[in-house]
N, C-alpha and C positions, 0 to 999 in steps of 0.2 A: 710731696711738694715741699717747698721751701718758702722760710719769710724770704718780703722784698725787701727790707731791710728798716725800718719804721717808717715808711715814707711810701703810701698807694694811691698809684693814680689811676682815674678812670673817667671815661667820656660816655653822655647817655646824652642823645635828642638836643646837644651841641651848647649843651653842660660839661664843663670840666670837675671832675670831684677831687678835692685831694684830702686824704686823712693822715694825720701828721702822730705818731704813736710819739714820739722823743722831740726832746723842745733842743737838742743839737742839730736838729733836723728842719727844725722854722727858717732859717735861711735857705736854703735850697728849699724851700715849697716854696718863699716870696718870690722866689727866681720861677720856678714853672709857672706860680700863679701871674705872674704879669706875663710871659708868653704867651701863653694861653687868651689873654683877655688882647695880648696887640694881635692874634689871630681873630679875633672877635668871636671869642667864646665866651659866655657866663661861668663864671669860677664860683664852688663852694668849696670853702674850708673846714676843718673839723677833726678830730680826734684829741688823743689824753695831752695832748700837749700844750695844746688850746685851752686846758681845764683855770690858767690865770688869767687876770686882765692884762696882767703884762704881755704876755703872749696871744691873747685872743686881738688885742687893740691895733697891733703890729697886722693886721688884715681888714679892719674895720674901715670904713668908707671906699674900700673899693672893691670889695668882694664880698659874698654873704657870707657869713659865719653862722655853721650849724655846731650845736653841742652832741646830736645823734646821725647817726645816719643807719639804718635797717642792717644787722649782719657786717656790717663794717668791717672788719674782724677775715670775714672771708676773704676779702681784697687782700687782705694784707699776705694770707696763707689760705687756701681753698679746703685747706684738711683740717682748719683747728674752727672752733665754735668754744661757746660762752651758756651755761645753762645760769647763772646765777654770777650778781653782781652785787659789789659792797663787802667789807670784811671787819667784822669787832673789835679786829684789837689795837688799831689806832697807834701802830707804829713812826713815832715821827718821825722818820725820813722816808716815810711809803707815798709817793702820791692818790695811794686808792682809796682809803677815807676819806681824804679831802675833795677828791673826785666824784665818787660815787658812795659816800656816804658809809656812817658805822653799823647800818642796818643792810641785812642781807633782800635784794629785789629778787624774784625769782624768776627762771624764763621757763617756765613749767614743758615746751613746744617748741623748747629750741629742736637745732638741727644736729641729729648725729654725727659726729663726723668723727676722726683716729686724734686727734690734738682739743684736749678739752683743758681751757686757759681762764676756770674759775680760780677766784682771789685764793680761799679760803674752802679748801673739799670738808676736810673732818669739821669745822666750827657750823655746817649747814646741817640742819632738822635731821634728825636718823631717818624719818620718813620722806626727807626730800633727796638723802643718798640714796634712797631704796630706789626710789622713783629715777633718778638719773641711772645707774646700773641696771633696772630692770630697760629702761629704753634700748641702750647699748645692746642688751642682749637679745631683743625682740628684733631691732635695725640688724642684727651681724655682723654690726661693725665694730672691731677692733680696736680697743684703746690703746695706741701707740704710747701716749702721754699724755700725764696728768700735768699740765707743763709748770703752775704755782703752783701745784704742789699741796704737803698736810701742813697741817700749825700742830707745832708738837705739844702746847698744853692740851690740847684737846683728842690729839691722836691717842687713842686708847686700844688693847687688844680684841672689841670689836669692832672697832673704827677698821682695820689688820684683816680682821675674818672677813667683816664687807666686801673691803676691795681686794683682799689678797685675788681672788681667782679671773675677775677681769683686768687686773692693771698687769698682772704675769702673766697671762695670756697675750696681752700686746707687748708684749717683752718691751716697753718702756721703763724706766726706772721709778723707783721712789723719792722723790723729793722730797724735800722740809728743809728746815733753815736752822741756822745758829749765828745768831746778828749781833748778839747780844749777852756778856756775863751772866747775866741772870737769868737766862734758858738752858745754861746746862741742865741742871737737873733734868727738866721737860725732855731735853734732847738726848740726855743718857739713858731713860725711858726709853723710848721711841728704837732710839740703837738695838736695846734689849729685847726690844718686841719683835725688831727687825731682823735679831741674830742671825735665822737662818737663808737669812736672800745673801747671794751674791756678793759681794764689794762693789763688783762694776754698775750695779742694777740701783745703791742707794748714794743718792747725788745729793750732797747739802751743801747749801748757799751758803757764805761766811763771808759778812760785810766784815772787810778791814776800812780803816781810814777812820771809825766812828768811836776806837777806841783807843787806847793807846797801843804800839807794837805788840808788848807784851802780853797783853790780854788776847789782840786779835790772834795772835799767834798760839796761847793754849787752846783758844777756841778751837783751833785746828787743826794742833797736836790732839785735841779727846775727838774728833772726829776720826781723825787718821786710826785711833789707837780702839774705840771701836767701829770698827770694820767698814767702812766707810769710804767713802772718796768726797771730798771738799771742792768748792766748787767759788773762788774769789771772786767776788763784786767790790772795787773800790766805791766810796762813798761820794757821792756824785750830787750836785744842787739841783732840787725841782725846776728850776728854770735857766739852765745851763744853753749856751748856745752852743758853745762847744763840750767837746767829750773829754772835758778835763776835771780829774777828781777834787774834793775840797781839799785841802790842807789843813789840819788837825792834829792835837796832843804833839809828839815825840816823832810824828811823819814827815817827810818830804816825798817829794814826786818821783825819784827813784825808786825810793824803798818802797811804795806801794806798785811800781811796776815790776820790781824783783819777786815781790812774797806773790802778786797776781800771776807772771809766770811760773813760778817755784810749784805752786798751787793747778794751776791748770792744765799748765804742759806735763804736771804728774813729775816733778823735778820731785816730790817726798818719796818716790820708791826708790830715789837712789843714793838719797841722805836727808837730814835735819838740815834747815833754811839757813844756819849759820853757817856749813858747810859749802852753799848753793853760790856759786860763782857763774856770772849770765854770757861770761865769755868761753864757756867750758862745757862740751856737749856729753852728758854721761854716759857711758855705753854697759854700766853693770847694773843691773836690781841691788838693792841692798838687804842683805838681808831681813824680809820680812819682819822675822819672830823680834832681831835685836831693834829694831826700826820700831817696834811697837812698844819696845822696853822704852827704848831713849822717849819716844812721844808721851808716856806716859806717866813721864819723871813731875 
């Protein structure tokens, strides 16, 4: 199954429900939710996007606003679940501290399912990953993806042994991030532990926008250079209406849509970003071995 795209509707007993995951996406709910209600439906509203007052207000007096709604989550994708909510490390540009707080909630009874979209897998109890991987394996269900993925301070080589045998079983990839200068180390770890999976199998998030060029861009030279695939998120305002990134340091709105494609589209198999021209379709690999040299200058 597939996300809806942040944005899930659903009608129960002549209730309209809508959970709004991304705050680009509160305009178009204020458009269904008044449809909805000149139909003469009851409308509730609700999800992480609603998490300000800014955005929660923007629905207030004529619709109800919930902060939960039961399994939510499923509306949005029928294959992904949530066992544990909240995440420690209080990254400011994350909305999920500020949301659901620095202290880990746990959903001891959640529901199995191939798509598990905890904050934070390696920073939860060793005995509450036991407890999540032993369910999976008792349900025979398939972990497709771990979809956030590990925090690489905490990822450790039995963090590795744990989940090695069910997240490679659901041939989903590994995740973890590199948002930030100051996680390399963590994350060159993490590579090293990772050595022998795949390239296509370990996917890491590399917030550009939040640092200057140069930075965002080793960040994703040492990704490339161990073994890896990079994975560009520009840097985006908790309460953005639209899906337009901030503007910061030595960026503009180009160059973060160039290093985003360069990045994503997998434009570094076929040269370094200074090379990456957006009117010019590649048609060679680059040579790996020397690709690894140059990224690791």
């Amino acid at each position: 199954m597939s996300w809806v795209g942040g944005l899930a509707e659903w009608e129960d007993g002549g209730t309209v429900y809508l959970s709004v995951a991304f705050t680009w996406k509160v305009p178009e709910a204020e458009a269904r939710a008044r449809f909805a209600l000149a139909l003469g439906k009851r409308v509730v509203v609700g999800g992480p996007a609603l998490f300000t007052r800014q955005m929660s207000q923007r629905f207030e007096g004529w619709t109800s606003v919930s902060g939960t709604f039961p399994d939510a989550i499923a509306r949005h994708n029928p294959d992904a679940t949530i066992a544990s909510r909240g995440c420690p490390v209080g990254c400011w540009f994350c909305i999920v501290p500020k949301m659901e707080g620095k202290a880990f909630t746990l959903i001891p009874d959640f529901p199995v399912r191939p798509i598990l979209c905890d904050n934070n897998l390696s920073a939860l109890p060793d005995e509450y990953q036991d407890h999540i991987i032993a369910r999976y394996r008792v349900a025979g269900v398939r972990l497709r993806d771990a979809n956030s993925g590990f925090e690489p301070r905490t990822f450790t080589e039995d963090t590795y042994a744990r989940w090695r045998s069910l997240v490679n079983a659901g041939g989903g990839p590994w995740r973890f991030a590199c948002d930030e200068m100051r996680e390399l180390p963590d994350v060159r770890r993490v590579m090293r532990i990772l050595r022998e999976e795949p390239a296509r199998r370990k996917q890491v998030y590399t917030l550009i926008g939040n640092e200057s060029v140069a930075a965002c861009l080793e960040r994703i030279k040492e990704v490339i250079a161990g073994g890896c695939e990079p994975y560009a998120q520009p840097l985006l305002s908790l309460t953005a209406l639209e899906r337009q990134p901030i503007i910061r340091h030595d960026w503009n709105g180009q160059l973060l849509r160039d290093v985003a494609r360069w990045v994503n589209r997998r434009g570094w198999r076929y040269g370094p970003f200074e090379s990456y021209r957006r009117s010019t379709r590649p048609m060679t690999p680059m040579n790996p071995d020397l690709f690894a040299a140059e990224a690791s200058r």
